[in-house]
PAMI-205041 format. One record per residue (C-alpha): residue number from 1; x, y, z. Coordinates in steps of 0.25 Angstrom, whole numbers, padded with zeros to 4 digits. Example, Ala and Ser with C-alpha at 12.3 -4.5 7.8 and 13.67 -1.06 7.14 Angstrom:
% residues 2
k,east,north,up
1,0049,-0018,0031
2,0055,-0004,0029
This chain:
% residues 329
k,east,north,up
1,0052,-0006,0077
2,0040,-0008,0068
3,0041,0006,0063
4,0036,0012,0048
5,0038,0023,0041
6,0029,0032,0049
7,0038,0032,0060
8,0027,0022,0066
9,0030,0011,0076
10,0022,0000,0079
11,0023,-0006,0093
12,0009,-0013,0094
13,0006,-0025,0087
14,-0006,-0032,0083
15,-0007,-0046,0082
16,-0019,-0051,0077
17,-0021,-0067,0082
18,-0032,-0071,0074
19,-0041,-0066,0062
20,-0054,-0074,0069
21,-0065,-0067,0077
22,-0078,-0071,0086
23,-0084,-0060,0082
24,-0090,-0053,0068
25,-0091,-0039,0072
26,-0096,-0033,0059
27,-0085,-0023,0058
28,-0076,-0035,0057
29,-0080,-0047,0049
30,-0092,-0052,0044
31,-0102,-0061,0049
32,-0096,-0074,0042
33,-0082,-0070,0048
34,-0069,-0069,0039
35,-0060,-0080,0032
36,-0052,-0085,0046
37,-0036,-0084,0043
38,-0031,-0098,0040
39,-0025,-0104,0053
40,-0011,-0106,0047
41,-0009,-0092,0043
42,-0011,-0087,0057
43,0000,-0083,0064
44,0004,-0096,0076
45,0004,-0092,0090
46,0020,-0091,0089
47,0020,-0083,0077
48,0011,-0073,0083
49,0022,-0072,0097
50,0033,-0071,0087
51,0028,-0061,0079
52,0025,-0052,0091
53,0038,-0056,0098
54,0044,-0050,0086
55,0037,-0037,0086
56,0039,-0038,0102
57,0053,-0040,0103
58,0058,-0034,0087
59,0049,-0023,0083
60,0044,-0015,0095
61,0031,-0019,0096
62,0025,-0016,0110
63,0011,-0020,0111
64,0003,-0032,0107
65,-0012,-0033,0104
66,-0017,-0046,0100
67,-0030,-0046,0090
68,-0038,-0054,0079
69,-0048,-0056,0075
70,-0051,-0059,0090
71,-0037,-0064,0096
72,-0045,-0072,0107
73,-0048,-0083,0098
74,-0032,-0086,0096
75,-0030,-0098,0103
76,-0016,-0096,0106
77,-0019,-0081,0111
78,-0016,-0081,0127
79,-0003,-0089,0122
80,0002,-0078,0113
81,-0001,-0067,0123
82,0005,-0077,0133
83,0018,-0076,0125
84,0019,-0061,0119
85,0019,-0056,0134
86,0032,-0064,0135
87,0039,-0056,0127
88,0049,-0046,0130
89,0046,-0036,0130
90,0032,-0039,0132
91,0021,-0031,0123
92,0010,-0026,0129
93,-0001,-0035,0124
94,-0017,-0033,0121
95,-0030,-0039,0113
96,-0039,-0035,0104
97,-0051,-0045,0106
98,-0068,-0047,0104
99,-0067,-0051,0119
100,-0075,-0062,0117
101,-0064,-0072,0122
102,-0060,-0063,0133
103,-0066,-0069,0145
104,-0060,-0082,0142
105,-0046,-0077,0139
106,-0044,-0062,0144
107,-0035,-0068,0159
108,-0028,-0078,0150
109,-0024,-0067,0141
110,-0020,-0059,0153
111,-0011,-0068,0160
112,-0005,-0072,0147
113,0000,-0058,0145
114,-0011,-0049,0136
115,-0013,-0035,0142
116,-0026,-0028,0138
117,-0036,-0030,0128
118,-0046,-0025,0117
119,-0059,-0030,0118
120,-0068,-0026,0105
121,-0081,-0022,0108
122,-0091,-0014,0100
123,-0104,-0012,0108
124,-0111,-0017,0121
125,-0124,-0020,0115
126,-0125,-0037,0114
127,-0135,-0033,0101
128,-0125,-0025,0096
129,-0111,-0033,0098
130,-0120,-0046,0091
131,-0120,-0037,0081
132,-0110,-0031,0079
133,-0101,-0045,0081
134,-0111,-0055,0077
135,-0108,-0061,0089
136,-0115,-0061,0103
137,-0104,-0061,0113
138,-0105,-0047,0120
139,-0105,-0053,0132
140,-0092,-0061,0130
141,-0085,-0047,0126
142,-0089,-0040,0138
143,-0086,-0054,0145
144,-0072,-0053,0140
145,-0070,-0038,0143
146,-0072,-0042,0158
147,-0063,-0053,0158
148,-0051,-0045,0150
149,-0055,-0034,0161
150,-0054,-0043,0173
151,-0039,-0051,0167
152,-0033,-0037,0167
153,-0032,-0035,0152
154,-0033,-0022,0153
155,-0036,-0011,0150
156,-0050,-0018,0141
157,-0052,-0009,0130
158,-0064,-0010,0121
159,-0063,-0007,0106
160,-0075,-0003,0099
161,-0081,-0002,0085
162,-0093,0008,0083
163,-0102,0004,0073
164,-0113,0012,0067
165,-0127,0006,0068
166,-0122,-0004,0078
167,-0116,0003,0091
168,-0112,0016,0086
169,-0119,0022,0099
170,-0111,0012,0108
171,-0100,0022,0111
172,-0105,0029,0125
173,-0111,0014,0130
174,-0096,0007,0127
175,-0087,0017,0134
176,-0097,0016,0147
177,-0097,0002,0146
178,-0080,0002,0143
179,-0079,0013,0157
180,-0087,0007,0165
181,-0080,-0007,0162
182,-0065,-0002,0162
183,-0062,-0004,0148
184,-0057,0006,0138
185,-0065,0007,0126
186,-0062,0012,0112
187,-0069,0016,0100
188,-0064,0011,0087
189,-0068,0016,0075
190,-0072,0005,0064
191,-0059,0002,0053
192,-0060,-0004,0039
193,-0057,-0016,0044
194,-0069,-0026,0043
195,-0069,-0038,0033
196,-0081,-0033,0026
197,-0073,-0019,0023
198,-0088,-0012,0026
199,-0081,-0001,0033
200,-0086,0011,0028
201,-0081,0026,0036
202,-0096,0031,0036
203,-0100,0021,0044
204,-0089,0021,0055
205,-0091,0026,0070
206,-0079,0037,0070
207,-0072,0041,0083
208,-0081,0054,0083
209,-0092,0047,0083
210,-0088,0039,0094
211,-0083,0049,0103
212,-0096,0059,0101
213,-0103,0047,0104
214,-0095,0045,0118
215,-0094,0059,0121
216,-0111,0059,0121
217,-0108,0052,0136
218,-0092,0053,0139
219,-0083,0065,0142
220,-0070,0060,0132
221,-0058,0068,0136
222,-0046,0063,0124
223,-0035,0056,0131
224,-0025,0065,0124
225,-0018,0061,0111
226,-0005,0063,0118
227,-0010,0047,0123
228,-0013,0042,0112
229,0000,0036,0104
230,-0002,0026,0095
231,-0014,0020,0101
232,-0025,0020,0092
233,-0037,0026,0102
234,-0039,0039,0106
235,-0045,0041,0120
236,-0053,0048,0126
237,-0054,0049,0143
238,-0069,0045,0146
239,-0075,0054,0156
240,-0062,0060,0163
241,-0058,0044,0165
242,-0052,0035,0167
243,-0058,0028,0157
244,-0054,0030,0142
245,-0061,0028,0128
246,-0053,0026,0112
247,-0056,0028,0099
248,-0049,0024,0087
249,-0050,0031,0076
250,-0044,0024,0065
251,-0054,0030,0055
252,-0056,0044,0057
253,-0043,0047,0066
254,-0033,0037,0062
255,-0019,0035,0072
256,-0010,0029,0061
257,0001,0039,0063
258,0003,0032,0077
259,0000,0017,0075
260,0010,0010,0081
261,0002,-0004,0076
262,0007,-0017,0068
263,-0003,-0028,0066
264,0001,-0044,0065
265,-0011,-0051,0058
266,-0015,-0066,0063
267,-0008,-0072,0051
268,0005,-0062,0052
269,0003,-0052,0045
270,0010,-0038,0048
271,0000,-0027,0047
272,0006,-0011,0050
273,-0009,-0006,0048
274,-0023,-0010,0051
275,-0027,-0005,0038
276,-0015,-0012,0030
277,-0017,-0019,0019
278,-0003,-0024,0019
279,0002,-0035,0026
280,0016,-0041,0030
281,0016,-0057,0031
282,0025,-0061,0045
283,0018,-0075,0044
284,0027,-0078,0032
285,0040,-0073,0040
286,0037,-0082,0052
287,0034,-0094,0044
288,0046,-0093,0037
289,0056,-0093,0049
290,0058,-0077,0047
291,0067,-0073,0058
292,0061,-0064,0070
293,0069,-0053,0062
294,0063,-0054,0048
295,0049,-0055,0054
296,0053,-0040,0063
297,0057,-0034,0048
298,0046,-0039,0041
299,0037,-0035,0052
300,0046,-0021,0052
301,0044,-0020,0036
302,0030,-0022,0036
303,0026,-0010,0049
304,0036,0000,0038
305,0027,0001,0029
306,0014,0005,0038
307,0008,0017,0031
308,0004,0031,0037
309,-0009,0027,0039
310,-0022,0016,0040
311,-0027,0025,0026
312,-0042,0025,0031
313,-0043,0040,0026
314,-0036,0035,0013
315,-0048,0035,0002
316,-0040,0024,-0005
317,-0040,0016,0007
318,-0042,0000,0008
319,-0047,-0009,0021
320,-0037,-0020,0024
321,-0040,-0034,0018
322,-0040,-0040,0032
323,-0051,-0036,0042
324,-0047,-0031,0056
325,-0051,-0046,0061
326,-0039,-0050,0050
327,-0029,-0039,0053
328,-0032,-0038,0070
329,-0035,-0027,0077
């Protein structure tokens, strides 16, 4: 198992595919975009299936969600879900996506194995999203929505980032739009996490704010904590249901005493944190003909010394080097 000294085992990993993006969103990257990882330090296609046969089949790991940067822009990406369904036992397996690919790849993904996805999307307002991404492809988002819908990736959950000034006031309008389209939606508060590190707490949407603003339209009944676990969301049912909205706290109710998380970066790096600003190097063990068992006890060394907690309510804290485009969501 990838246990630490918590008492904490992870069983979902996240594997981030690639460090480019379509999109600029402002909480993200700059206008000009980042310094691109250099092709050959990215992990191959076959290096990505071994590492998460590894985990699979060595270190307990249960579920699989594929990220990036945006993971559609991957070439080799219906191959690798193609061949991670393959293994036994087979994870459950989900992306984190822009959507903007979507309508192109969402049966393909499907019939190669994929189970669900996470489609990002922060307002409904084609003024706003051009803004707020510095891209005009709303419409390509909600195109791709559909056709995820319409292949069966399911269930479509939206994950959305409330930014003051911009679509602070879009929280009622969103989870309409989500219940009346079938897809779950969910709140996320902004992290310390963008390249320009101009995060500042004062000027974050909290989860309060969010869910007085939802209340001003929906009855929330809390799903009951008992349900949560070590998912990151806390729900709420929307109206006496079916339908169900989340809000991640990661700011002002943090969940680290439950994350059950282990990160693999586009160039193979082992992250046990979001928030590290440590990194354990599996790229060098694979290129050097390491043995499936030495890459399971680096892999095992570096999740043992995963600390208590993100330390966001630590004065002294530091934002990661990598922006979330660099680490995957």
């Amino acid at each position: 198992m990838l246990i630490d000294t918590y008492g904490r085992v992870a069983t979902d990993l996240r594997v981030s595919l690639t460090d480019r993006c379509n999109l600029r969103c402002t909480y993200c990257m700059p206008e000009e975009g980042l310094q691109w990882l250099a092709k050959p330090d990215l992990l191959t296609d076959d290096e990505i299936v071994r590492l998460i046969d590894i985990a699979v089949t060595s270190l307990g790991i249960e579920e699989v969600r594929f990220t990036g940067g945006e993971p559609l822009l991957r070439p080799g990406l219906v191959g690798i879900v193609e061949r991670v369904a393959a293994l036994e036992p087979r994870p459950q397996m989900s992306l984190t996506t822009n959507g903007i690919g979507l309508k192109r790849t969402a049966a393909a993904l499907k019939k190669a194995g994929l189970d669900r996805v996470n489609v990002s999307l922060d307002t409904l307002r084609p003024d706003v999203f051009k803004t707020l991404t510095r891209r005009d492809r709303l419409k390509d988002v909600l195109a791709g929505l559909e056709a995820a819908h319409d292949a069966g990736l399911t269930p479509v959950k939206i994950n959305s980032v409330l930014m003051p000034g911009l679509n602070a006031d879009e929280a009622p309008d969103l989870l309409a739009w989500a219940v009346e389209q079938d897809y779950e939606l969910r709140f996320i508060e902004q992290m310390p996490l963008d390249a320009q590190h101009g995060w500042t707490r004062e000027g974050m949407v909290t989860a309060g704010d969010i869910l007085a603003s939802l209340r001003t339209r929906f009855e929330l009944t809390p799903e009951g904590s008992d349900e949560r676990g070590s998912a990151p969301a806390e729900r709420w049912i929307v109206d006496g249901g079916p339908h169900r909205v989340g809000v991640i706290a990661s700011v002002t109710r943090p969940f680290c005493g439950a994350c059950d998380r282990t990160r693999l970066t586009a160039d193979g790096q082992i992250r046990n944190c979001l928030f590290a600003r440590e990194e354990t190097s599996l790229r060098a063990a694979l290129r050097s003909d390491a043995p499936d068992e030495e890459i399971a006890r680096i892999w095992r060394l570096a999740m043992w010394g995963k600390k208590a907690g993100s330390g966001l309510d630590d004065p002294s804290f530091l934002q990661p080097d990598r922006p979330m485009s660099a680490i995957g969501g």
